[in-house]
N, CA, C and O atoms as a Tripos MOL2 file, in Angstrom:
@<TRIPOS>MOLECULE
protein
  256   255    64     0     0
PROTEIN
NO_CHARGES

@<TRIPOS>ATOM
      1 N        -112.5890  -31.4680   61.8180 N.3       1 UNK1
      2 CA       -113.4360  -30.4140   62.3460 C.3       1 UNK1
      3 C        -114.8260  -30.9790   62.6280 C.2       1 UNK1
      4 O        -115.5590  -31.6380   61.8900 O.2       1 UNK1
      5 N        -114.9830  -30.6070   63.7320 N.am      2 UNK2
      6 CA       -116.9570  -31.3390   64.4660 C.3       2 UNK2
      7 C        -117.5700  -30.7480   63.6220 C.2       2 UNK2
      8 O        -117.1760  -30.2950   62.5470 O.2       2 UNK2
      9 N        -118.7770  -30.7310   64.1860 N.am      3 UNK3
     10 CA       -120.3020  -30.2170   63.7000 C.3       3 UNK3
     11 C        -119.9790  -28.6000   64.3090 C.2       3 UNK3
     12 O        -119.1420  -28.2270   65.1310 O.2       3 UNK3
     13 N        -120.8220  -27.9760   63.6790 N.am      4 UNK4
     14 CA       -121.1960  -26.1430   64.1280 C.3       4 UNK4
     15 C        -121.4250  -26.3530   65.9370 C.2       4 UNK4
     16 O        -121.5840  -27.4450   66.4820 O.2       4 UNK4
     17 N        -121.3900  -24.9860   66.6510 N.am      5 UNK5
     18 CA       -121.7520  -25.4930   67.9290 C.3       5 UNK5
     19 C        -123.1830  -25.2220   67.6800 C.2       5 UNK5
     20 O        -123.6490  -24.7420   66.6470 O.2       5 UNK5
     21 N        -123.8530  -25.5960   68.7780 N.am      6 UNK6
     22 CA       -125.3640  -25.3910   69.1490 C.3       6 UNK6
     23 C        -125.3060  -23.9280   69.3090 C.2       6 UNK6
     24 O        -124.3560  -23.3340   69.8180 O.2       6 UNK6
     25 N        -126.5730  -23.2790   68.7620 N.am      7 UNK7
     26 CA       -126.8420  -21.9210   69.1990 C.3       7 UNK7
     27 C        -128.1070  -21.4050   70.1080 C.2       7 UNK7
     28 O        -129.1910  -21.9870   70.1470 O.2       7 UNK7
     29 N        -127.8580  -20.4960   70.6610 N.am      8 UNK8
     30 CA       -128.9990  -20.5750   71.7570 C.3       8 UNK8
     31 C        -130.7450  -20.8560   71.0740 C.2       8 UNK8
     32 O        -131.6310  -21.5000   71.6360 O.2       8 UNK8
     33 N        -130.8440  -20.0800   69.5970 N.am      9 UNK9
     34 CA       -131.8970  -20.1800   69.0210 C.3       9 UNK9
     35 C        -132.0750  -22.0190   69.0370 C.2       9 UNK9
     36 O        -133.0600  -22.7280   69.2460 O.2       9 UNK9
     37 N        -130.9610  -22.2740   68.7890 N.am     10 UNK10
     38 CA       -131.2400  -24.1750   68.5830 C.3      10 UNK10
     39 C        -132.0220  -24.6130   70.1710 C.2      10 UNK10
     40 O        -133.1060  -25.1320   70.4340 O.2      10 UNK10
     41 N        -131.0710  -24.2010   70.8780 N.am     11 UNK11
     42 CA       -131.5330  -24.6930   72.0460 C.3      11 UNK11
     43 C        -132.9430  -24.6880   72.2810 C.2      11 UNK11
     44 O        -133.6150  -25.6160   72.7300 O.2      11 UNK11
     45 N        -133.3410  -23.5000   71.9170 N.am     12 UNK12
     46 CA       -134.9190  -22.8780   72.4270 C.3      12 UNK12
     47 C        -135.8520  -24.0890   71.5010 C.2      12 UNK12
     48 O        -136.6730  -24.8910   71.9470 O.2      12 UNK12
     49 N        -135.4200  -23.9020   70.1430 N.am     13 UNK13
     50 CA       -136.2510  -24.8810   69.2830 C.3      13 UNK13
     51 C        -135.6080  -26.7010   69.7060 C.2      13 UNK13
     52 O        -136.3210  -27.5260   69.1350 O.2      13 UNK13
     53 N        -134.8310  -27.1480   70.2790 N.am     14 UNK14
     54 CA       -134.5930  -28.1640   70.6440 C.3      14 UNK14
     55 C        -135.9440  -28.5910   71.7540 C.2      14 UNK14
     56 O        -136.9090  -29.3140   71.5100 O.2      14 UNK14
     57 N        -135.6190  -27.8950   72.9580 N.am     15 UNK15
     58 CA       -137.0110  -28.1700   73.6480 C.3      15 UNK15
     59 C        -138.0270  -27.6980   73.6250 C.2      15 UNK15
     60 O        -138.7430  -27.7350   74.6260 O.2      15 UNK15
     61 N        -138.4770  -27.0180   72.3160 N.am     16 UNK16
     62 CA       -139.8640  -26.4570   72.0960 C.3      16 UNK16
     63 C        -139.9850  -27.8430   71.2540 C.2      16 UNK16
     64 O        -141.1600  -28.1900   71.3760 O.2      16 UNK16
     65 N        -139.2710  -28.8120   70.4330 N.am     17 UNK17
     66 CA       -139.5570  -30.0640   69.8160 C.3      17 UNK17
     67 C        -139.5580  -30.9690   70.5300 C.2      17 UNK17
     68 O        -140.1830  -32.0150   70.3530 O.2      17 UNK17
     69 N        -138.7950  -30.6750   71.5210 N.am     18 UNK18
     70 CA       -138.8640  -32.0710   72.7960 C.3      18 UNK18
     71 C        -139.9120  -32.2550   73.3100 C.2      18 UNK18
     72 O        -140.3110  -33.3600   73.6760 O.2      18 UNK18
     73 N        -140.7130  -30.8720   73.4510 N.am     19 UNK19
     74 CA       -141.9200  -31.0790   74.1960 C.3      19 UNK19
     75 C        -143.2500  -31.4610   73.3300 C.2      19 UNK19
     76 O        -144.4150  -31.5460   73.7170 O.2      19 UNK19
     77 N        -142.6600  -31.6760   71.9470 N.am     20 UNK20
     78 CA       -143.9790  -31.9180   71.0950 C.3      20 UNK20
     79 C        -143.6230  -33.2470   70.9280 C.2      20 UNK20
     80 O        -144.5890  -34.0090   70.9050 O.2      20 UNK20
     81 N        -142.2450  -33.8920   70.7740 N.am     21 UNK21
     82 CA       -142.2360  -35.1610   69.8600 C.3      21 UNK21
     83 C        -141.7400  -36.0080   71.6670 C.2      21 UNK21
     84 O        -141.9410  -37.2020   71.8860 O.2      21 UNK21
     85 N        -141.2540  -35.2680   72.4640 N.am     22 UNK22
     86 CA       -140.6150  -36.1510   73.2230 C.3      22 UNK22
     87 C        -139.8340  -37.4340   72.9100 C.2      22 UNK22
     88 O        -140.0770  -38.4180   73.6090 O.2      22 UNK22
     89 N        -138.9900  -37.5200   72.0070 N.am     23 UNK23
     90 CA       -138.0230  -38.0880   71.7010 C.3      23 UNK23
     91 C        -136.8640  -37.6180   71.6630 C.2      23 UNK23
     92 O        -136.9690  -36.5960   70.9840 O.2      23 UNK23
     93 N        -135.4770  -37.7770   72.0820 N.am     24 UNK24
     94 CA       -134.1550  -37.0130   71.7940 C.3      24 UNK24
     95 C        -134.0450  -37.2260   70.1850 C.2      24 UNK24
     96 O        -134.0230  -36.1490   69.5900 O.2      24 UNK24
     97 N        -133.9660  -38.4630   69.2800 N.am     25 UNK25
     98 CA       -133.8970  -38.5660   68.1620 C.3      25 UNK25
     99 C        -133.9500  -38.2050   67.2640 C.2      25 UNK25
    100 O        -133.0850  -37.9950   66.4140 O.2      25 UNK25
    101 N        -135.8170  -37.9520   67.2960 N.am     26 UNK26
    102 CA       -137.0830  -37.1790   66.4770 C.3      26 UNK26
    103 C        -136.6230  -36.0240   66.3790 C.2      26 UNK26
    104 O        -136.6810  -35.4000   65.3200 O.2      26 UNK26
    105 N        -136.0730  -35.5340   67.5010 N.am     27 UNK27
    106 CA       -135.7360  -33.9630   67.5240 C.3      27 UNK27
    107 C        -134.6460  -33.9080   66.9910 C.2      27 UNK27
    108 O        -134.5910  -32.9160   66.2650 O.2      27 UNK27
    109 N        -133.5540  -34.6030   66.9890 N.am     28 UNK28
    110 CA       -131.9520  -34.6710   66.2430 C.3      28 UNK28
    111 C        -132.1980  -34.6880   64.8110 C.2      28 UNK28
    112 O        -131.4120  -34.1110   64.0580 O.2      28 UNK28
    113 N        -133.2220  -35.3010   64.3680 N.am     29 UNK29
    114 CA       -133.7940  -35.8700   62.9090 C.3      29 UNK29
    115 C        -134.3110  -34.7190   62.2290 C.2      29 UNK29
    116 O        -134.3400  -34.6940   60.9990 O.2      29 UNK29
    117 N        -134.8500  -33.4670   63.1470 N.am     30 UNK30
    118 CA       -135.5410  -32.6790   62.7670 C.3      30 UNK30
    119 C        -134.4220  -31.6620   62.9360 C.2      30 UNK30
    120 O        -134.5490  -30.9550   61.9360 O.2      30 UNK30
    121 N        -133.6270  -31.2970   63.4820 N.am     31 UNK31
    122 CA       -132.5230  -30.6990   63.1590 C.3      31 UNK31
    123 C        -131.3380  -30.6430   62.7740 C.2      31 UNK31
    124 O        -130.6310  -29.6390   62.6980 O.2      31 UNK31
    125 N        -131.0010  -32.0420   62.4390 N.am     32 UNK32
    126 CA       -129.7660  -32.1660   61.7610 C.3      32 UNK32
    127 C        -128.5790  -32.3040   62.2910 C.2      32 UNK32
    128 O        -127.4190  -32.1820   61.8970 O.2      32 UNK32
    129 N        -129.6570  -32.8750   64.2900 N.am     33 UNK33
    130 CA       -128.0780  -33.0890   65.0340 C.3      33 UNK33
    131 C        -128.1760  -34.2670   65.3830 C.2      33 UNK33
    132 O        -128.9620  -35.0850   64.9040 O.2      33 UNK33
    133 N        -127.3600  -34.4630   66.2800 N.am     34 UNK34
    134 CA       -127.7960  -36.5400   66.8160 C.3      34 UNK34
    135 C        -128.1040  -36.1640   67.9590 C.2      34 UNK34
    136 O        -127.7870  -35.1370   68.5600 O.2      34 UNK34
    137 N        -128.9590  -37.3230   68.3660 N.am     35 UNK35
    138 CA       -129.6530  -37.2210   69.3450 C.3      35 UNK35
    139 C        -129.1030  -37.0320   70.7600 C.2      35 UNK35
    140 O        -129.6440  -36.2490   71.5420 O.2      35 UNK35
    141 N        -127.9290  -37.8170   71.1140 N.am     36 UNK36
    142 CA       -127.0780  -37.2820   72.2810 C.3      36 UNK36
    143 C        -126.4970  -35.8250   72.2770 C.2      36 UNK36
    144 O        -126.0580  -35.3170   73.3090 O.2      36 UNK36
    145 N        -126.5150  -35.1130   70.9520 N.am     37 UNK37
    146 CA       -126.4900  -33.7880   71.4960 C.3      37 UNK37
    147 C        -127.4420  -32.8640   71.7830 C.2      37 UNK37
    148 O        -127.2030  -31.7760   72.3070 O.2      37 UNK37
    149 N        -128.7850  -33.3590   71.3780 N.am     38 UNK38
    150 CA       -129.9960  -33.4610   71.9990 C.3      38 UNK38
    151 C        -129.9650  -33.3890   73.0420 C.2      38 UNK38
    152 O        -129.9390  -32.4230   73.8040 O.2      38 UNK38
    153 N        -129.9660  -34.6170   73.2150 N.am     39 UNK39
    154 CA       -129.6250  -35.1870   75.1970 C.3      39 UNK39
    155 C        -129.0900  -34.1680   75.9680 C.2      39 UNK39
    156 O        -129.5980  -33.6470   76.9620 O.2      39 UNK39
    157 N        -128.0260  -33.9180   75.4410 N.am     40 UNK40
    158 CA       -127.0670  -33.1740   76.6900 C.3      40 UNK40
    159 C        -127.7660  -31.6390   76.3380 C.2      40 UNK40
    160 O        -127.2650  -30.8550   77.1440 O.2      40 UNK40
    161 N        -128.4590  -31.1180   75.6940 N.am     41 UNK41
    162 CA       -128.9480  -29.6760   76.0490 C.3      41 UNK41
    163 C        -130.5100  -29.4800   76.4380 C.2      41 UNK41
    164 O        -131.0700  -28.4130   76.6890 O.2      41 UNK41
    165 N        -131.0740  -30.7880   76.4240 N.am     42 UNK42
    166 CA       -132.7420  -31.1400   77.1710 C.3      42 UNK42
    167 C        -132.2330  -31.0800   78.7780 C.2      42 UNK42
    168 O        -132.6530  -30.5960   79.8290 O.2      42 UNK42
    169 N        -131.5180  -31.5650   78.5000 N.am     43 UNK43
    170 CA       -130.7880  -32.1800   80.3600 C.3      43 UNK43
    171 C        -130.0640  -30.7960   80.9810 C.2      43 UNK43
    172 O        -130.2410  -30.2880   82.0880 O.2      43 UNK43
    173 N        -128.9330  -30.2370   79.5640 N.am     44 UNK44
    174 CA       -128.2610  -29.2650   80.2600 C.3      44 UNK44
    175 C        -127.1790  -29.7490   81.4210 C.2      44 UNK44
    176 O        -126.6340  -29.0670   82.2890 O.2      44 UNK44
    177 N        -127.0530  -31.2340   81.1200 N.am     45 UNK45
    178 CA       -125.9110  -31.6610   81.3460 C.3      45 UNK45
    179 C        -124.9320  -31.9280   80.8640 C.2      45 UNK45
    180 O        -125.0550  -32.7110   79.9210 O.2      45 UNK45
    181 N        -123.6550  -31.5260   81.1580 N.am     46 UNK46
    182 CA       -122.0050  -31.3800   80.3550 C.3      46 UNK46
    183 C        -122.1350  -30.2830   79.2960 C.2      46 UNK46
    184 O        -121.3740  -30.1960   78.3330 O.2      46 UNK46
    185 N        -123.3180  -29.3160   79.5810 N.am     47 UNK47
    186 CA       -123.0060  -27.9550   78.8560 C.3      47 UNK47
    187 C        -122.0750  -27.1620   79.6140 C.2      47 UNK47
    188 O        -122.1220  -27.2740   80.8390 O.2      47 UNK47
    189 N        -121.1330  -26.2830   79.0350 N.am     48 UNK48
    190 CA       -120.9540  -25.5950   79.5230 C.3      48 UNK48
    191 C        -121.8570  -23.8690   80.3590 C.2      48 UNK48
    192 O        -122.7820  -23.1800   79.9290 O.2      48 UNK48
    193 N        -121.0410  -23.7560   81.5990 N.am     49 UNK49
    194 CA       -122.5370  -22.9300   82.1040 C.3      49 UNK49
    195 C        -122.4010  -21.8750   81.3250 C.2      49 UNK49
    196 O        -123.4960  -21.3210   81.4140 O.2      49 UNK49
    197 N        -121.8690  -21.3760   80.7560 N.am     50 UNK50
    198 CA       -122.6300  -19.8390   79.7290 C.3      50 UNK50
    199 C        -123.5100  -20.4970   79.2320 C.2      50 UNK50
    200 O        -124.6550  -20.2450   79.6070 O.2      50 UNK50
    201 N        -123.3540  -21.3070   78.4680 N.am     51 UNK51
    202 CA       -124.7370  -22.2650   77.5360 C.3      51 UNK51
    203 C        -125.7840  -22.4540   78.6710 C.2      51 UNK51
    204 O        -126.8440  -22.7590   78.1230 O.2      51 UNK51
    205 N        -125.9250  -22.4050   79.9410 N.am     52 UNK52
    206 CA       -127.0190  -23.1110   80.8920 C.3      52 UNK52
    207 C        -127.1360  -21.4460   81.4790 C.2      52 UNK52
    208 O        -128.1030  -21.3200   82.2310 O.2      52 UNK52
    209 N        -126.8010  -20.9090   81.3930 N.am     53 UNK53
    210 CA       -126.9450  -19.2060   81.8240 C.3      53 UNK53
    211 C        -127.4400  -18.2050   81.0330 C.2      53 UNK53
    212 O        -128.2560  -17.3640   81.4110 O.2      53 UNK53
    213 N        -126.6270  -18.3340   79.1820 N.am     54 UNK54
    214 CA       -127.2420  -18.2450   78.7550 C.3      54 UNK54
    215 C        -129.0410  -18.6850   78.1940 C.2      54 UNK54
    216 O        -129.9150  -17.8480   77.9650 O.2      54 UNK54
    217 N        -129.1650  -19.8890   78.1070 N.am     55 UNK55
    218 CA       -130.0490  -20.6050   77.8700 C.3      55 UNK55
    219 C        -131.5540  -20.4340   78.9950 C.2      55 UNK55
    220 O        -132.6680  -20.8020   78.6240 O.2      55 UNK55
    221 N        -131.3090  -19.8680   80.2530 N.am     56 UNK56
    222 CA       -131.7440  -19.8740   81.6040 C.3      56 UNK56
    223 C        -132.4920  -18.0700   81.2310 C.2      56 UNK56
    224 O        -133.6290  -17.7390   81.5690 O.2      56 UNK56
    225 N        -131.5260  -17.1890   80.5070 N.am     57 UNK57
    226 CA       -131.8690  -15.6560   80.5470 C.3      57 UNK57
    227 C        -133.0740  -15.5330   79.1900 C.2      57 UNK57
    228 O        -133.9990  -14.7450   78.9890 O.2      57 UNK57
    229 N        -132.5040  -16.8020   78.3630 N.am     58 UNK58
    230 CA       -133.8070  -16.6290   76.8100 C.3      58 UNK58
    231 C        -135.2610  -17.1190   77.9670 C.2      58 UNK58
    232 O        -136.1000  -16.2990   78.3390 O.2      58 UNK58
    233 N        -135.2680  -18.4500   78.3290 N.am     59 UNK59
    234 CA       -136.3780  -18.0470   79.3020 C.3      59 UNK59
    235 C        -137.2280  -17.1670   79.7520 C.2      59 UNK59
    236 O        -138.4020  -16.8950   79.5000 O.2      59 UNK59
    237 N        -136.1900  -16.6500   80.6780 N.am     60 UNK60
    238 CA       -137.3050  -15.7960   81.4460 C.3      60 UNK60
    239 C        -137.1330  -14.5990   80.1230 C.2      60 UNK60
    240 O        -137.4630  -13.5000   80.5690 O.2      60 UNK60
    241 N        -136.9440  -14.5600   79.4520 N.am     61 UNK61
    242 CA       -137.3520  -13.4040   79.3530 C.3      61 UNK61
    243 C        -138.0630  -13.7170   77.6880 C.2      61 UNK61
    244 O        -138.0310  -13.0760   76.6380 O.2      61 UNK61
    245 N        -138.6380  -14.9330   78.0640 N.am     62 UNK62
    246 CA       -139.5480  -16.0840   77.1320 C.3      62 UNK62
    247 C        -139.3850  -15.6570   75.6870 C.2      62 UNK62
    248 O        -140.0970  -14.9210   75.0040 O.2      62 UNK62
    249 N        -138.1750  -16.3600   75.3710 N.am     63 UNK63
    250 CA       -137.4800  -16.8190   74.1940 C.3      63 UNK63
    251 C        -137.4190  -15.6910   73.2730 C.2      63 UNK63
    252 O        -137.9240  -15.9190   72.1730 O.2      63 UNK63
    253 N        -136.7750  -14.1800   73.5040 N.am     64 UNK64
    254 CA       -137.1180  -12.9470   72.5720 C.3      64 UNK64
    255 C        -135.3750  -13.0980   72.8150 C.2      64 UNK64
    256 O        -134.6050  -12.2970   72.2840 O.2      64 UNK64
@<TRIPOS>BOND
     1     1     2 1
     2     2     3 1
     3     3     4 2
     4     3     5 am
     5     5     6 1
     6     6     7 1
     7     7     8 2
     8     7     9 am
     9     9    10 1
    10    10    11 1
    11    11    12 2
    12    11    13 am
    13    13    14 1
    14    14    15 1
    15    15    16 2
    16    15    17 am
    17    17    18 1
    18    18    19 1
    19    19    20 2
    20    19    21 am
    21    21    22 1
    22    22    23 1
    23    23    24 2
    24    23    25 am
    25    25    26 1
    26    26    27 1
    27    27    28 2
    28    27    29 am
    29    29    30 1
    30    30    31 1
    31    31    32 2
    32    31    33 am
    33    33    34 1
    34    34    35 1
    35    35    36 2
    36    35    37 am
    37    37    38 1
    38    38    39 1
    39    39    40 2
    40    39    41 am
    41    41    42 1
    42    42    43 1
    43    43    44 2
    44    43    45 am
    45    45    46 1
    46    46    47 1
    47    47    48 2
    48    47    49 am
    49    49    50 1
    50    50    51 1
    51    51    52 2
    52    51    53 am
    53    53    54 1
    54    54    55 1
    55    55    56 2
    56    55    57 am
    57    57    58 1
    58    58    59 1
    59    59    60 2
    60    59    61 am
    61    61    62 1
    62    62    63 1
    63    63    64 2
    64    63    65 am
    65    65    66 1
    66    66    67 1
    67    67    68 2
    68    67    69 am
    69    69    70 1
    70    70    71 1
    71    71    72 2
    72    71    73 am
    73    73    74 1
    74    74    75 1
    75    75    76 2
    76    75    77 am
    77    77    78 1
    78    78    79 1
    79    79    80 2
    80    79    81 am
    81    81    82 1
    82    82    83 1
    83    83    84 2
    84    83    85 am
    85    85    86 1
    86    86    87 1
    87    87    88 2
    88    87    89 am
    89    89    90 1
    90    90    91 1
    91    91    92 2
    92    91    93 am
    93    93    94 1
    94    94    95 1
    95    95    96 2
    96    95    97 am
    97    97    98 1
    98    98    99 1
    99    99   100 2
   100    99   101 am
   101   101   102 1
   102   102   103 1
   103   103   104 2
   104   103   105 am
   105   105   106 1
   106   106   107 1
   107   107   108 2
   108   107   109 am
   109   109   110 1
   110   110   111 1
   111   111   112 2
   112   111   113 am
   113   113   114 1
   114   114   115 1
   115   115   116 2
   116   115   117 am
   117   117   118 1
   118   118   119 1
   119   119   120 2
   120   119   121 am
   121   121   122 1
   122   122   123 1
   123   123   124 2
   124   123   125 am
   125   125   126 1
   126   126   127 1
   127   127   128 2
   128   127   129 am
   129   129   130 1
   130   130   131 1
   131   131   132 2
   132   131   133 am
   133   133   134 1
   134   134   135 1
   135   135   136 2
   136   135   137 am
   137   137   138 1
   138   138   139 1
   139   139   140 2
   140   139   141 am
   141   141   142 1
   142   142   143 1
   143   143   144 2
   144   143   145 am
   145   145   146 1
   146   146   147 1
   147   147   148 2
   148   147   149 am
   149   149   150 1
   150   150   151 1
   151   151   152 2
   152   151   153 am
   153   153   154 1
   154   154   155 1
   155   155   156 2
   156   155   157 am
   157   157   158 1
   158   158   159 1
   159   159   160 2
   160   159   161 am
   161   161   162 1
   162   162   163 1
   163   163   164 2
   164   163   165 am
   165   165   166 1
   166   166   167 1
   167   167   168 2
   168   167   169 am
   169   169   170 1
   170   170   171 1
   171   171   172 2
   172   171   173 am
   173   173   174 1
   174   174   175 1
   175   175   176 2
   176   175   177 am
   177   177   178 1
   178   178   179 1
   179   179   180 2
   180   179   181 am
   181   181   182 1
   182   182   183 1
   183   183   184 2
   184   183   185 am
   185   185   186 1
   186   186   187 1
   187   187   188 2
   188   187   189 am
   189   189   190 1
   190   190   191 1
   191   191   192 2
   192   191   193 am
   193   193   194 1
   194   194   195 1
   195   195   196 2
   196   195   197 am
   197   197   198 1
   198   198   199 1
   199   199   200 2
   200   199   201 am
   201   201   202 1
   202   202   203 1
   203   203   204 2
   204   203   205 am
   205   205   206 1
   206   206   207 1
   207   207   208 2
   208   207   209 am
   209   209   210 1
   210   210   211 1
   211   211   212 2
   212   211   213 am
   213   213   214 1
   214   214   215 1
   215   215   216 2
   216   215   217 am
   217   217   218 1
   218   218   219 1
   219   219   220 2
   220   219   221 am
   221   221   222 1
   222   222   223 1
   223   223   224 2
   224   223   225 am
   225   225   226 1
   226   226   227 1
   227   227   228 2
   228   227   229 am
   229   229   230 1
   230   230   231 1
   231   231   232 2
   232   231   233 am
   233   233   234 1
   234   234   235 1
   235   235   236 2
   236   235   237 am
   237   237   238 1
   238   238   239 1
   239   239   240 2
   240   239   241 am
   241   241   242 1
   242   242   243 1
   243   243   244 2
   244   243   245 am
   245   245   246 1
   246   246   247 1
   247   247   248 2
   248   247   249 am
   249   249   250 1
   250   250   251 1
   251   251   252 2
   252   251   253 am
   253   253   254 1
   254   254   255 1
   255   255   256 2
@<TRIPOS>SUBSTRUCTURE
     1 UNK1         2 RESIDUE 1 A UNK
     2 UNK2         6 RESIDUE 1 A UNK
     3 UNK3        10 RESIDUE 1 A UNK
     4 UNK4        14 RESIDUE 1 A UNK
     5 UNK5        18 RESIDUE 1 A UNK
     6 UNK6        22 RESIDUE 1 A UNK
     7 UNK7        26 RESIDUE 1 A UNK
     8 UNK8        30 RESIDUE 1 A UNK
     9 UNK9        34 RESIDUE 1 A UNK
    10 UNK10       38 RESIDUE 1 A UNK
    11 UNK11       42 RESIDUE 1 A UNK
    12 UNK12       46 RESIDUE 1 A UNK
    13 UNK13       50 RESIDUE 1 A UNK
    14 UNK14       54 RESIDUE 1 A UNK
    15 UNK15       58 RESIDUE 1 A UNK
    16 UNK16       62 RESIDUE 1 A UNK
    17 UNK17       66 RESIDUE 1 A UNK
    18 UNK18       70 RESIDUE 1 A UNK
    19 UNK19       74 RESIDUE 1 A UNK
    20 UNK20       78 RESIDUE 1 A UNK
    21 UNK21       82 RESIDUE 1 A UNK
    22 UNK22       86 RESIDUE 1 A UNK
    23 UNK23       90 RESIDUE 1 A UNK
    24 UNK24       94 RESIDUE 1 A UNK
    25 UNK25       98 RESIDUE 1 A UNK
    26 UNK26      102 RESIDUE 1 A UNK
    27 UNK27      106 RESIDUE 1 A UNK
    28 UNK28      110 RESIDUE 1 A UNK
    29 UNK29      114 RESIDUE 1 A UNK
    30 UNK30      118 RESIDUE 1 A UNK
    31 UNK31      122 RESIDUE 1 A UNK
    32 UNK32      126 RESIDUE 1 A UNK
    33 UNK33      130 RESIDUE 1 A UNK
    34 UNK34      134 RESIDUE 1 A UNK
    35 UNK35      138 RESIDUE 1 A UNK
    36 UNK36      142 RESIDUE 1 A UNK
    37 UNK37      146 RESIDUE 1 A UNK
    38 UNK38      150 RESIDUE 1 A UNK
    39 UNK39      154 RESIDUE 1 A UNK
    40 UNK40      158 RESIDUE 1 A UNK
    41 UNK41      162 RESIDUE 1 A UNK
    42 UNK42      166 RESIDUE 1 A UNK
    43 UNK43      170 RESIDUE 1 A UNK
    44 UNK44      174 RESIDUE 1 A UNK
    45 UNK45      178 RESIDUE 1 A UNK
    46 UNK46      182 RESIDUE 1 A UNK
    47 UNK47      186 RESIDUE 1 A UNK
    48 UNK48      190 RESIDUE 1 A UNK
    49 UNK49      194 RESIDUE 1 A UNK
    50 UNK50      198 RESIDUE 1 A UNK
    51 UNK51      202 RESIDUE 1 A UNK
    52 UNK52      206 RESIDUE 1 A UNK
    53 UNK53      210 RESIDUE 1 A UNK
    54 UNK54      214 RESIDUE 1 A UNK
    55 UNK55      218 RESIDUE 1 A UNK
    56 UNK56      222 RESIDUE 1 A UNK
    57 UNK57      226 RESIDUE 1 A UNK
    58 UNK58      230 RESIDUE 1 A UNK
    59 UNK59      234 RESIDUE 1 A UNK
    60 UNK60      238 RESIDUE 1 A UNK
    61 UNK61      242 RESIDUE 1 A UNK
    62 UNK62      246 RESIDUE 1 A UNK
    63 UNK63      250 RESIDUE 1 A UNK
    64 UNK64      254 RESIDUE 1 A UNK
């Protein structure tokens, strides 16, 4: 069995840390994931799109 999935709250705090530490790592280190799964939700590449749709609606409607 993997790791838990990512949750949208992660997401939000993933690049609210990306944008302070700008490291994928730093930020994996600080949450307890690895950094390529970092990667792939800074990028929002090989998410699936509910995750990039979801993730797109916390936005705009600024992270509530």
């Amino acid at each position: 069995m993997g790791a838990p999935r990512v949750t949208p709250q992660e997401i939000v705090e993933m690049h609210r840390l990306y944008s302070e530490l700008g490291n994928y790592a730093a930020v994996g280190r600080k949450m307890g994931r690895s950094g390529s799964t970092v990667a792939r939700y800074i990028k929002m590449k090989g998410t699936p799109n509910i995750v990039k749709h979801t993730f797109s609606e916390i936005v705009r409607r600024g992270g509530k």
